[in-house]
N, C-alpha and C positions, 0 to 999 in steps of 0.2 A: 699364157702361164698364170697359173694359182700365184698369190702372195707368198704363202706357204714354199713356192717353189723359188720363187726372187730371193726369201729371205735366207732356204736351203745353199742358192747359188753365192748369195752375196758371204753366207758362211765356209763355204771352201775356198773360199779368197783371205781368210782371216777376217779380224776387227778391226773395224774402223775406231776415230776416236771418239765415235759417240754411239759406240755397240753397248747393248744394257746387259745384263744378267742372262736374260736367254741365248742374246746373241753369243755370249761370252762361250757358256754352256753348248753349245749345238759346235761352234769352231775347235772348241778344244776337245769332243767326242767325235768330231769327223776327223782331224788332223789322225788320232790312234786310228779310228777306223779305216782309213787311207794305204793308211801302212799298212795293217793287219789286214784286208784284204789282196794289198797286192802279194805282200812278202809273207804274209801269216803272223800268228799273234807274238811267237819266237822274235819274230823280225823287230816288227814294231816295240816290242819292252824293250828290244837291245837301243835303236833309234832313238826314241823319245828323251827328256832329259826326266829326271822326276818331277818337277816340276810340272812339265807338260803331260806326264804320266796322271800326277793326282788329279790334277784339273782334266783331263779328259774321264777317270774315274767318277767325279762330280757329275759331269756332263751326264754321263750314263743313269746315276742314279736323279736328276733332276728331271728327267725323260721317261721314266721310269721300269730302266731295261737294268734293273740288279742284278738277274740271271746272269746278265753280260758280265757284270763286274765281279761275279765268283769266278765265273771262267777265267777274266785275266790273272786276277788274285792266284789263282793255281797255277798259271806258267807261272805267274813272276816265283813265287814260292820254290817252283822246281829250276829254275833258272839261279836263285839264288844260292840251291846247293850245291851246283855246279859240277849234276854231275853228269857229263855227256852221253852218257848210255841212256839215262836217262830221258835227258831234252830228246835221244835221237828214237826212243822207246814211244812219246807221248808226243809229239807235234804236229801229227797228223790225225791225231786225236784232238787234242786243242783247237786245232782248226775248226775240225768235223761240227765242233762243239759252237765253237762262235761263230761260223757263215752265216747260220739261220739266221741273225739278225738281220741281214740283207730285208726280208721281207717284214719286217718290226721296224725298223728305225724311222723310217720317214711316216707312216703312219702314228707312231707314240706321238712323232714330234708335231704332228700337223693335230694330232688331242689336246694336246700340251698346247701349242698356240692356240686352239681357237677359244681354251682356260683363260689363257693368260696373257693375252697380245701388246701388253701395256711390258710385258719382262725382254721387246724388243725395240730395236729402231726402228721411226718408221720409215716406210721405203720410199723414196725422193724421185723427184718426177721423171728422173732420168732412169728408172725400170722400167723400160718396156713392157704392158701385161699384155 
């Protein structure tokens, strides 16, 4: 296994207490990603608190997948007007629209670290490569 991939793994576990800025950023854009791919992006905005919504937001753009974050930006928008014909008009469109990142995400992020490797922990001798 790549670093890249320790540090990938070590991020769908959450933060540790000595996760830096990357870490922080890659945990709080998997945790939505997580969701959104199983349940869809409907799903995941309903889940998330706001909190964990803006900080996965962050995440995205620190990664450099913006695209991504209009697309959430629009359910949440049409989620917020609440109106069901609506959500039940456009969620398979939303989706359609955010899967692609499947094949983006871990590439942005393994650009992004090999920038920036100093914005993570580093990995402890107990990962296996």
């Amino acid at each position: 296994m790549t670093d890249e991939d320790l540090i990938r793994n070590r991020a769908c576990n959450g933060i540790g207490p000595n996760a830096r800025v990357g870490d922080k950023a890659l945990a709080s854009l998997l945790l939505f990603h997580s969701v959104a791919m199983n349940g869809g992006v409907f799903h995941a905005l309903e889940l998330l608190t706001s909190t964990e919504l803006s900080d996965a937001l962050k995440g995205y753009q620190k990664f450099g997948l913006s695209s991504f974050v209009d697309i959430i930006l629009k359910a949440q928008h049409i989620l917020n007007i609440g109106d069901d014909y609506e959500i039940d008009a456009t969620e398979s469109k939303i989706d359609n629209e955010y899967f692609p990142i499947e094949s983006l995400l871990f590439l942005k992020f393994k650009q992004f670290y090999k920038r920036c490797p100093l914005d993570f922990e580093p990995l402890e001798n107990n990962y296996e490569k």
